[in-house]
N, C-alpha and C positions, 0 to 999 in steps of 0.2 A: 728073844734071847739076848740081844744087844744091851736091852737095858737091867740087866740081872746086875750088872757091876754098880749102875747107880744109885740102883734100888739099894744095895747092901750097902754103900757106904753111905746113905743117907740114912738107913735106918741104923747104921751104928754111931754114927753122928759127926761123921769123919767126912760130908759134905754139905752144906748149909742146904735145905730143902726150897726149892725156886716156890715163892706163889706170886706172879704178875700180876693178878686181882685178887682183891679181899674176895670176890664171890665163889671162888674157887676154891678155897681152902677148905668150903666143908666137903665138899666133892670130890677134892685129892688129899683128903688130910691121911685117911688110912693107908693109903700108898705110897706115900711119901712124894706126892708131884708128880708119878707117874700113871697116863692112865693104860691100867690092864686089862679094866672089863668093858663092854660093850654100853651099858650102861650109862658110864661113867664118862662115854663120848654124848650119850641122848642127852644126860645131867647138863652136860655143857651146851649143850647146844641149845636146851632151854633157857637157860641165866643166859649165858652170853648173846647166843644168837639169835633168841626172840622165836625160836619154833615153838609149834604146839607139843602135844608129847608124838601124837600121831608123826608128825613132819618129822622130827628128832628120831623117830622108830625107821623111816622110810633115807634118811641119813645112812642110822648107821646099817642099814642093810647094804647100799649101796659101797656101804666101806669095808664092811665084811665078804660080800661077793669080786671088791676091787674093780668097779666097774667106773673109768676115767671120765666119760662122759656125762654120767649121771653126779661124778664126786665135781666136774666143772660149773653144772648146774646148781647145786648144792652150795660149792663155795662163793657165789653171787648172793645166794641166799643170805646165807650165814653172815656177810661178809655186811650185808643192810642190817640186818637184824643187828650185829656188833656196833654200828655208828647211830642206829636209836636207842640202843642202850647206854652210850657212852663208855664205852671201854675204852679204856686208858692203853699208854702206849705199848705198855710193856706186855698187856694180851692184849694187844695186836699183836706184835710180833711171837706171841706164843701159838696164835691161830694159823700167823704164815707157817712157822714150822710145822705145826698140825696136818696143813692142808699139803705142805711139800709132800711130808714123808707118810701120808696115807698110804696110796697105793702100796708100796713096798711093805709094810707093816701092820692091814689093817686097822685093827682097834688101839694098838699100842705106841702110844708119840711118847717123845722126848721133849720134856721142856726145857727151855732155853737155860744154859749154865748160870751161875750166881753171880751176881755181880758182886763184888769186892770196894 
C-alpha cells in the first residue's frame, strides 16, 4: 500500500521511473520500477542474482512466508551471484534496499528515488 503514491505518479509522469540496470527494465517496465508480483522478485533474481528458476522460486517463497533467517541465507546468495554478474552500483544499492525492506513488505520493494 505504501507504494500506490509512486506508482501513480510515475505512471502519470509526474516522477522520472528509477531503472538502476538496463536488465531490469524489461522486468519493471509495466510497473513502472516497482515490483508487485512475486515473479517479478524470481525475474530478478535470475538476471541479477545468478539463481536458477528453481533457487529464485525457493527465494521468493522464503519472502512471501517472511522468514529472516532463510531471507539472511538467501541474500549471501544473491549478493555472489550480483558481483559475477557485474552489477553496477546503482543495483547494488537497489538490492540493499530490496533486502532491507523484505520482511516488512514481502514481494513489494521500493526502488531507490531518481536522481536529479
Amino acid at each position: 500500500m505504501a507504494l500506490i503514491p509512486d506508482y501513480v505518479a510515475r505512471k502519470s509522469g509526474r516522477e522520472r521511473v528509477p531503472m538502476p540496470d538496463p536488465r531490469l527494465e524489461p522486468i519493471l517496465r509495466a510497473t513502472y520500477g516497482v515490483m508487485v508480483y512475486q515473479e517479478q522478485v524470481m525475474q530478478i533474481a535470475q538476471v541479477i542474482g545468478g539463481y536458477s528458476l528453481g533457487g529464485a522460486d525457493l527465494l521468493r517463497r522464503a519472502m512471501g512466508k517472511k522468514k529472516p533467517e532463510e531471507m539472511a541465507k538467501h541474500r549471501s546468495i544473491f549478493v555472489e551471484g550480483a558481483v559475477k554478474n557485474r552489477v553496477t552500483e546503482a543495483a547494488r544499492r537497489c538490492s540493499s534496499t530490496t533486502w532491507r525492506s523484505s520482511p516488512a513488505t514481502a514481494s513489494i520493494v521500493r526502488m531507490p528515488p531518481p536522481t536529479r
